[in-house]
Backbone as JSON Lines, residues from 0, in Angstrom:
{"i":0,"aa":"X","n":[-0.61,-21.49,33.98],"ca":[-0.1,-20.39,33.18],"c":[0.95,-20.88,32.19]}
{"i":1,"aa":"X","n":[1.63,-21.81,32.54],"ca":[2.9,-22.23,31.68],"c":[2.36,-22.99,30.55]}
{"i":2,"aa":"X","n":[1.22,-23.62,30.72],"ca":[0.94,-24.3,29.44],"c":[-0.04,-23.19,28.58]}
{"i":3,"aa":"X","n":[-0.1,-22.38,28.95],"ca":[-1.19,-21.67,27.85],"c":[-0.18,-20.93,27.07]}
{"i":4,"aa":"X","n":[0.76,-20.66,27.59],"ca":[1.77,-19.52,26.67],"c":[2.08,-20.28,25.49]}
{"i":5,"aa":"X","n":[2.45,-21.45,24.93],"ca":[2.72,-22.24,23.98],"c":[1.22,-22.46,23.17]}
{"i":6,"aa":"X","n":[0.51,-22.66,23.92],"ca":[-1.13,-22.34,23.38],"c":[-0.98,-20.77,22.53]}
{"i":7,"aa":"X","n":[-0.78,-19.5,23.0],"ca":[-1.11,-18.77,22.84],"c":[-0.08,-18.37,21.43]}
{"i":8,"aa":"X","n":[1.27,-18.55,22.14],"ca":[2.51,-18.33,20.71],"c":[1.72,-18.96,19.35]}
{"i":9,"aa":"X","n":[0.89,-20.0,19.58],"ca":[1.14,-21.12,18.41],"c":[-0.35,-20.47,17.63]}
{"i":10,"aa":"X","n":[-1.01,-19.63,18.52],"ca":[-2.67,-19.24,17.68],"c":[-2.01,-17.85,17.13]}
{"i":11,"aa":"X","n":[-1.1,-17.13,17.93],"ca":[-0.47,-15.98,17.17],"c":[0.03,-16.22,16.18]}
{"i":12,"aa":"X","n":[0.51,-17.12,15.94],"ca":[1.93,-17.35,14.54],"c":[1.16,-18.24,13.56]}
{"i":13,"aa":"X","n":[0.15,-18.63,14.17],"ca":[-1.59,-19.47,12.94],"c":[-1.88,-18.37,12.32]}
{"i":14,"aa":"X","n":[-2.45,-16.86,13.44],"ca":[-3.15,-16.08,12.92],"c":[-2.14,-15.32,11.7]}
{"i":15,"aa":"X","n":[-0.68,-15.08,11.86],"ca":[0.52,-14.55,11.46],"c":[0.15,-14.87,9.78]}
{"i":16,"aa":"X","n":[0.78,-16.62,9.91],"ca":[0.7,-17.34,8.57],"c":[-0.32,-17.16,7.91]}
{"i":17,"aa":"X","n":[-1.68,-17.34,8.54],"ca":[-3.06,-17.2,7.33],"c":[-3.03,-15.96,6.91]}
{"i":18,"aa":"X","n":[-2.65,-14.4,7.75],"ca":[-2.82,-13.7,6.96],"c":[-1.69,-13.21,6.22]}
{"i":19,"aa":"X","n":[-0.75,-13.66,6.3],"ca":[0.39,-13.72,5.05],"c":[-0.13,-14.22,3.9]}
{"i":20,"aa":"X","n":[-0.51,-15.48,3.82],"ca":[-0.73,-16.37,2.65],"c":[-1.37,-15.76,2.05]}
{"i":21,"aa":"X","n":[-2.06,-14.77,2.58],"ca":[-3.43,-14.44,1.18],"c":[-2.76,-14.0,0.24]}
{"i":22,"aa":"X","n":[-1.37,-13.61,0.74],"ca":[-0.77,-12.67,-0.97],"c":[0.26,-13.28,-1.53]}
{"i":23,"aa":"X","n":[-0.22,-14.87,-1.72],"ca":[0.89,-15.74,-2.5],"c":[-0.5,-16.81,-3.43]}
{"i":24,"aa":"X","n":[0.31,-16.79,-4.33],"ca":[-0.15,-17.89,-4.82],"c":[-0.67,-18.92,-4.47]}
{"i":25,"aa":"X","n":[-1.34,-19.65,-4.85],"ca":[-1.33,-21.58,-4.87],"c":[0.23,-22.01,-5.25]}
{"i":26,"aa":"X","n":[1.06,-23.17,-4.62],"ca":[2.1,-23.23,-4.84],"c":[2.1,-23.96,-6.01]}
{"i":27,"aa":"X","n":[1.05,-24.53,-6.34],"ca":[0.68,-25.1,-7.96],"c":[0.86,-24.03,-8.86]}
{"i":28,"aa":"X","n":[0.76,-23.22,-8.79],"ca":[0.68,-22.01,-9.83],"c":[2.04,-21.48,-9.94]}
{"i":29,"aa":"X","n":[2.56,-21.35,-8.5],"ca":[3.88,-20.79,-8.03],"c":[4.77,-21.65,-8.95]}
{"i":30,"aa":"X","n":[4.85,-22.94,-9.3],"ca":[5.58,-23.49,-9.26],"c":[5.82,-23.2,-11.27]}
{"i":31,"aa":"X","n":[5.26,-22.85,-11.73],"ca":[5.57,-22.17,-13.16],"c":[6.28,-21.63,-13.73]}
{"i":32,"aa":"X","n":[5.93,-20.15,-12.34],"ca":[6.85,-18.67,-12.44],"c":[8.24,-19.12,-12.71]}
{"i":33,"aa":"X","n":[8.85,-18.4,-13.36],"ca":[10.53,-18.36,-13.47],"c":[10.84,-16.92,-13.64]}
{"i":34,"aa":"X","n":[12.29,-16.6,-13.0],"ca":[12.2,-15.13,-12.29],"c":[13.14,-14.97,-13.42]}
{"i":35,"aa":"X","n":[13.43,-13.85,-13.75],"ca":[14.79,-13.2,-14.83],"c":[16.02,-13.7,-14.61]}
{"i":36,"aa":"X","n":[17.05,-13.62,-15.38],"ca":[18.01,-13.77,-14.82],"c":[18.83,-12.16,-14.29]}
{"i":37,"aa":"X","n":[18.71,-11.38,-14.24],"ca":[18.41,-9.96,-13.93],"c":[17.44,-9.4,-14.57]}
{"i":38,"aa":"X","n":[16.99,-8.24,-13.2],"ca":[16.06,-7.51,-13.74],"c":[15.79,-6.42,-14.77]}
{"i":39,"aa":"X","n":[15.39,-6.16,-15.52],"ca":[15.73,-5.4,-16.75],"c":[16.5,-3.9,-16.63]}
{"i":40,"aa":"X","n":[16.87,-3.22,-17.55],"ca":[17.4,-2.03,-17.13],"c":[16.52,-0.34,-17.32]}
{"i":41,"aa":"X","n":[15.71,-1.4,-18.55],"ca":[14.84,-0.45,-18.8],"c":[13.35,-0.4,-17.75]}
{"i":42,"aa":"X","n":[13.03,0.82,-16.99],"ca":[12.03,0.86,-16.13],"c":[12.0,1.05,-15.07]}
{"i":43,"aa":"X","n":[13.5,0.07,-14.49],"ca":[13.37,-0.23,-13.29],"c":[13.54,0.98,-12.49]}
{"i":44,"aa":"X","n":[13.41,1.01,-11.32],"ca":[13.44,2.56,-10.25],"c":[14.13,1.79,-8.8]}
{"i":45,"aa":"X","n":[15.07,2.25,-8.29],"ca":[15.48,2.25,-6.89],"c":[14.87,2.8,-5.93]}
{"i":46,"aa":"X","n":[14.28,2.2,-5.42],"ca":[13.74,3.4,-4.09],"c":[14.17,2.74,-2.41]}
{"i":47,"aa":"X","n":[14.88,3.89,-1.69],"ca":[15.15,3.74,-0.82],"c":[14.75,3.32,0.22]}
{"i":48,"aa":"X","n":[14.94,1.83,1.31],"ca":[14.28,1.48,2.03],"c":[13.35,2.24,2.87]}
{"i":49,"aa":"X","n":[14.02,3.73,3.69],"ca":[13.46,4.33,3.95],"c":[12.24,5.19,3.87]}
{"i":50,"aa":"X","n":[12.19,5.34,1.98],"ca":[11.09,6.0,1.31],"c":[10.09,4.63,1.13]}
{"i":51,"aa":"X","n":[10.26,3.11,0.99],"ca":[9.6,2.5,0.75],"c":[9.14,2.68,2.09]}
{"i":52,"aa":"X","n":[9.26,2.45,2.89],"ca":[8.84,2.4,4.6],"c":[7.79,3.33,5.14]}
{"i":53,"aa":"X","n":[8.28,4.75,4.23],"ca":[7.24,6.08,4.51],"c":[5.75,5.62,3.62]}
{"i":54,"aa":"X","n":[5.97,5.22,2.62],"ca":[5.18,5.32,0.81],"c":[4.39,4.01,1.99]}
{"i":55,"aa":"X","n":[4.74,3.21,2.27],"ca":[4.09,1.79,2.76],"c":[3.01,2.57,4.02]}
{"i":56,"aa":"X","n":[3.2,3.23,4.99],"ca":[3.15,3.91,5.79],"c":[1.9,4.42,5.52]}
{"i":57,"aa":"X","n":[2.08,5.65,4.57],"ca":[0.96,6.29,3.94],"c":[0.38,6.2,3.33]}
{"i":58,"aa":"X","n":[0.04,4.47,2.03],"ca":[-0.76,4.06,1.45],"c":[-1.73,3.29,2.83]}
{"i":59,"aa":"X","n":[-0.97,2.64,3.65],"ca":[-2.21,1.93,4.95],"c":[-3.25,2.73,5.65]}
{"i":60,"aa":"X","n":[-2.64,3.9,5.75],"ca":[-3.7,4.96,6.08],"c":[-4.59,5.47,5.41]}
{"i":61,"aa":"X","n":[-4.04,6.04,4.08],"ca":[-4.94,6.48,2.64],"c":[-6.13,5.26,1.88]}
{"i":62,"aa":"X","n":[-5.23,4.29,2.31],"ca":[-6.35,3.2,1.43],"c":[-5.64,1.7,2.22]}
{"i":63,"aa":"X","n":[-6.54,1.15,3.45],"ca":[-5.94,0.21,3.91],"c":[-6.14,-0.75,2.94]}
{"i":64,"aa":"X","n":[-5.31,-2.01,3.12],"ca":[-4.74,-3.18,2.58],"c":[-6.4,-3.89,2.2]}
{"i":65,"aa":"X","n":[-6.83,-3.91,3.34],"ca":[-8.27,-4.68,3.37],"c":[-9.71,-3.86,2.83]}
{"i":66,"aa":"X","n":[-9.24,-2.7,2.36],"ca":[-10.21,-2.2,1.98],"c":[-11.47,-2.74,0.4]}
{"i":67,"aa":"X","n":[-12.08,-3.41,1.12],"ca":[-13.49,-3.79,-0.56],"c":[-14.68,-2.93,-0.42]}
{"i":68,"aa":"X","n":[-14.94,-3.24,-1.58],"ca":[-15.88,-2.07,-1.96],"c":[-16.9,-2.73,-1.2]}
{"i":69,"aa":"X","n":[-18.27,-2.61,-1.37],"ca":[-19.63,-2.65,-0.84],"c":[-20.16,-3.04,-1.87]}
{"i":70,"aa":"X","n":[-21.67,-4.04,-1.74],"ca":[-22.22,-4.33,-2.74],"c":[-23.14,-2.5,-3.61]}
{"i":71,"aa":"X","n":[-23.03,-3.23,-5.04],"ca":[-24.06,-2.59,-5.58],"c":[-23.42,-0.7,-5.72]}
{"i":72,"aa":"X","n":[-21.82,-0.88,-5.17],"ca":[-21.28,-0.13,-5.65],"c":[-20.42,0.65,-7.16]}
{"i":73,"aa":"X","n":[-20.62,1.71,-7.4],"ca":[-20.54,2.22,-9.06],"c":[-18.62,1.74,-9.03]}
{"i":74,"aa":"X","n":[-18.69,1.53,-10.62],"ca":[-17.53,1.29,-11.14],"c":[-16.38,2.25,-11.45]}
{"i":75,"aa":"X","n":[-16.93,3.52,-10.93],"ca":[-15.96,4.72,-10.44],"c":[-15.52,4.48,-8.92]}
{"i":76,"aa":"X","n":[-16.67,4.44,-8.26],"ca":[-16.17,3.85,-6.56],"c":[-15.0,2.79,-6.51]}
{"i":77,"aa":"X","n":[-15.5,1.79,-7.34],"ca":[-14.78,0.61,-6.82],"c":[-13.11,0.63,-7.64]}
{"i":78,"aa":"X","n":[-13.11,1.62,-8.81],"ca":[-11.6,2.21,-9.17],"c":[-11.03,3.2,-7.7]}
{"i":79,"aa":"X","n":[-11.97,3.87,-7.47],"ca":[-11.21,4.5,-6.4],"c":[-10.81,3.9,-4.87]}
{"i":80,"aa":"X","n":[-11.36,2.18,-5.21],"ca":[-11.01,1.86,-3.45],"c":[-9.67,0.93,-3.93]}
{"i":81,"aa":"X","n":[-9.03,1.31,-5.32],"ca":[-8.06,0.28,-5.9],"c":[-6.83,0.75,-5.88]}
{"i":82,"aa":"X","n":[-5.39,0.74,-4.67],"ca":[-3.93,0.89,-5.02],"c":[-3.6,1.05,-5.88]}
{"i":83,"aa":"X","n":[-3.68,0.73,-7.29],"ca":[-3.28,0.63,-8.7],"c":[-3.93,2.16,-9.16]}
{"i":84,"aa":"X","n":[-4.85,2.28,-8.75],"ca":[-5.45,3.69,-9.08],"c":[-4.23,5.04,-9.03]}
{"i":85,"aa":"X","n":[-3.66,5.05,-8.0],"ca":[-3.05,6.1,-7.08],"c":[-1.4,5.86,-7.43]}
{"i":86,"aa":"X","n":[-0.62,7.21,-7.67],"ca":[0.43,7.44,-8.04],"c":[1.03,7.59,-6.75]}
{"i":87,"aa":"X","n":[1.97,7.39,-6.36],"ca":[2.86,8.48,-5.45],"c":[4.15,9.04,-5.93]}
{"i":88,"aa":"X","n":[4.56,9.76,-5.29],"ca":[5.64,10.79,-4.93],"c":[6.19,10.57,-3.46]}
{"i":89,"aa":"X","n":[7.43,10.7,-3.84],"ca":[7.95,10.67,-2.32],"c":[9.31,11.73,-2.51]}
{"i":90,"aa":"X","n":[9.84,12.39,-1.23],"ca":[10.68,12.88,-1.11],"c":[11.5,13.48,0.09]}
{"i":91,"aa":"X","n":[12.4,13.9,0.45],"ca":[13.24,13.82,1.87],"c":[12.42,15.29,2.29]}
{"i":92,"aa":"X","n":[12.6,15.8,3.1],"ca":[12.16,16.83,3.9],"c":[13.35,17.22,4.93]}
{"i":93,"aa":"X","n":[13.0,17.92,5.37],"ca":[14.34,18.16,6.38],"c":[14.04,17.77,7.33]}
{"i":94,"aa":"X","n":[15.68,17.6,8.3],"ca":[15.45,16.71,9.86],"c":[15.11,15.37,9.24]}
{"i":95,"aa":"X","n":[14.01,14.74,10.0],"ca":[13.76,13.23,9.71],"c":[12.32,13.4,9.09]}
{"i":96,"aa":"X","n":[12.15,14.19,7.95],"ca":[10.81,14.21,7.68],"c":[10.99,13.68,6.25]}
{"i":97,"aa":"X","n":[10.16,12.42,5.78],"ca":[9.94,12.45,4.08],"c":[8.41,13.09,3.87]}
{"i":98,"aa":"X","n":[8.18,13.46,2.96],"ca":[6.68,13.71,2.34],"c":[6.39,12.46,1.45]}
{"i":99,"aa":"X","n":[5.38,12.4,1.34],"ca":[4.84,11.23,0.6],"c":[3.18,12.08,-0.13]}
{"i":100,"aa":"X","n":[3.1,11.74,-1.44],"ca":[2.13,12.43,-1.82],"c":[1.85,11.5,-2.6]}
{"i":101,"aa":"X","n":[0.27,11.31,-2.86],"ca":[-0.59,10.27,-3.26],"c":[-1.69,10.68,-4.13]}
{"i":102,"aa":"X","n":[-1.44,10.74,-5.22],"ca":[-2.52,11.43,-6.15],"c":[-3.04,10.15,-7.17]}
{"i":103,"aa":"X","n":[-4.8,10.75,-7.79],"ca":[-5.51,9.85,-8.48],"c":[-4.27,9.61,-9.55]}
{"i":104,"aa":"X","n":[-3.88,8.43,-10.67],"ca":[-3.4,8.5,-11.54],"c":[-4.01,9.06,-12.82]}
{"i":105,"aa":"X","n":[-3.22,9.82,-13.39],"ca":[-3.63,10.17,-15.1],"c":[-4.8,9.39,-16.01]}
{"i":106,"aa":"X","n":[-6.17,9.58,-16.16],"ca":[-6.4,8.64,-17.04],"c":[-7.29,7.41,-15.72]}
{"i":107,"aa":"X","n":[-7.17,7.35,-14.67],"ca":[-7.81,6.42,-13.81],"c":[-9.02,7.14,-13.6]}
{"i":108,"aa":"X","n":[-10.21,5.86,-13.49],"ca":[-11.24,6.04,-12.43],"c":[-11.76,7.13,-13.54]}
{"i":109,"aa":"X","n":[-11.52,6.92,-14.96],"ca":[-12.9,7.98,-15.41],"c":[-14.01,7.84,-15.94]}
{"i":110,"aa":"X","n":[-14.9,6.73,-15.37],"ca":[-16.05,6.56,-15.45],"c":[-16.9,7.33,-14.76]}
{"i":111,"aa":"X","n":[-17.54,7.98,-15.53],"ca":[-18.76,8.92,-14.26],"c":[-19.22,10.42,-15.0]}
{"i":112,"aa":"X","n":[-19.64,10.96,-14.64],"ca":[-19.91,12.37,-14.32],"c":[-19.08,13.47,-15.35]}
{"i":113,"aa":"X","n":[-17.93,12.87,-14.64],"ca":[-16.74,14.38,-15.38],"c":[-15.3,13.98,-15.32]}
{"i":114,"aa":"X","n":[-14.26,14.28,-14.87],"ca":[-13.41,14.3,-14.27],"c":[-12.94,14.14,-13.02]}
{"i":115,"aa":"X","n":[-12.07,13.63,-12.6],"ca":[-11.88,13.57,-11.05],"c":[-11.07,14.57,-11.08]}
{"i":116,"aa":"X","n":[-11.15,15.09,-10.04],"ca":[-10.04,16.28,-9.67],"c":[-9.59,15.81,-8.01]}
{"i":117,"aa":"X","n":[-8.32,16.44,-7.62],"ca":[-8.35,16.9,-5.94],"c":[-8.7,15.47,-5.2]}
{"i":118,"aa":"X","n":[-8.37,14.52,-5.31],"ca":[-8.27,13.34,-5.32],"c":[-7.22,12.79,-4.45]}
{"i":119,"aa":"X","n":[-6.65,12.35,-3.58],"ca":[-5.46,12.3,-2.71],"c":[-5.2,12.57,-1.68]}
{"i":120,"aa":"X","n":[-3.93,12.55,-0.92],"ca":[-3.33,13.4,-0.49],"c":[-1.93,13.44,0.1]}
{"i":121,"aa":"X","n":[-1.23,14.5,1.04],"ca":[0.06,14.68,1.17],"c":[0.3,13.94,3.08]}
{"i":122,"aa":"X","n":[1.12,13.08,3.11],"ca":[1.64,13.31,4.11],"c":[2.93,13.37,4.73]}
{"i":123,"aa":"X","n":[2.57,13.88,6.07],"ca":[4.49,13.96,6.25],"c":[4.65,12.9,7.67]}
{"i":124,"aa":"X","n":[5.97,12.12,7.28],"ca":[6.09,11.04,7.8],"c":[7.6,11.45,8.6]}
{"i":125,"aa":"X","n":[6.98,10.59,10.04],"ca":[8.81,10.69,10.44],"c":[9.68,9.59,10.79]}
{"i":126,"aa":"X","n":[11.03,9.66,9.9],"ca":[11.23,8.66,9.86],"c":[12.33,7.92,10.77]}
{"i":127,"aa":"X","n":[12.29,8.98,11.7],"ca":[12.94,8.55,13.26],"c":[12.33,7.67,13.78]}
{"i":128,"aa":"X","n":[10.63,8.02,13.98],"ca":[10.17,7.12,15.19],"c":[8.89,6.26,14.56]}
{"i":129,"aa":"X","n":[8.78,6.54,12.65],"ca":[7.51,5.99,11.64],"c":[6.54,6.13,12.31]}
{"i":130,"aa":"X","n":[6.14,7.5,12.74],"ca":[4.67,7.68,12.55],"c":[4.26,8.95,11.66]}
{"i":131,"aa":"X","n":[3.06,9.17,11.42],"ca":[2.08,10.25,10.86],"c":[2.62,11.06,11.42]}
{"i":132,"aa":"X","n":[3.39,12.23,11.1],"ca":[2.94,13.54,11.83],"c":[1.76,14.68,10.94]}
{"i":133,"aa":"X","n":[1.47,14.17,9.89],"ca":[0.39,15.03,9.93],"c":[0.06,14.73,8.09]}
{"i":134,"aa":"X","n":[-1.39,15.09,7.74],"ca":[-1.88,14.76,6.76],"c":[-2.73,15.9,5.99]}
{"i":135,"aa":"X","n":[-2.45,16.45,4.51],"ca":[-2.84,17.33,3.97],"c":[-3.98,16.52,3.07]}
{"i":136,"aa":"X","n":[-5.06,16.29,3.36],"ca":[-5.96,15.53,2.67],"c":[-6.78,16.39,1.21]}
{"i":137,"aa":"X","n":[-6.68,16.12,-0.18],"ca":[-7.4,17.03,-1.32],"c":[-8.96,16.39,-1.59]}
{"i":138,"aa":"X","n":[-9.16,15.66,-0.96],"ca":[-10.49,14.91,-0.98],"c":[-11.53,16.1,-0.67]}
């Protein structure tokens, strides 16, 4: 038993690292970037750890991280399986509740048919114990 636990830590913290890395660069590439010397004034937005925590929360559920499209899928589908697509809103609620609301963006995903409408949706998050308490879906 004592030797597998060091076995086991070391395939957890393998599995940890590979799936971190996918969202970095080549450090060849990395090594280019040069960061601001502050970040600009124009644009920027504060958002509160807490609201980032809810907003993070309720995009994994609405549209997980790993989500790809399918082959031979339309170029309206594959805007709508895309984060960049989707606006949010966030805001406090009372007690320990934020809302988080997730709508198509302005102008996205309008290839097709017509219009998208009703596209999204609302949830309310708690941010005592970070889970779902409940989901107003417009889909």
């Amino acid at each position: 038993m004592r030797s597998t636990l060091p076995m086991f830590i070391g395939l957890v913290l393998t599995a940890c690292t590979h799936t971190n890395s996918s969202l970095y660069v080549p450090p060849e590439e990395a090594a280019w970037f040069k960061f601001p010397y502050e970040l600009p004034d124009t644009g920027n937005q504060t958002v509160p750890g807490a609201m980032a925590v809810a907003i993070q929360l309720a995009m994994d559920d609405f549209l997980p991280r790993d989500t790809k499209p399918e082959r031979d899928t339309s170029p309206q589908d594959v805007c709508l399986q895309q984060r960049q697509s989707y606006d949010v809103k966030a805001a406090p609620g009372s007690a320990d509740i934020i809302w988080v609301d997730i709508s198509l963006s302005s102008g996205a995903c309008t290839r097709g048919p017509g219009p998208l409408l009703d596209i999204g949706a609302t949830y309310a998050i708690d941010k005592a114990q970070w889970r779902i308490l409940a989901v107003r879906s417009l889909q």
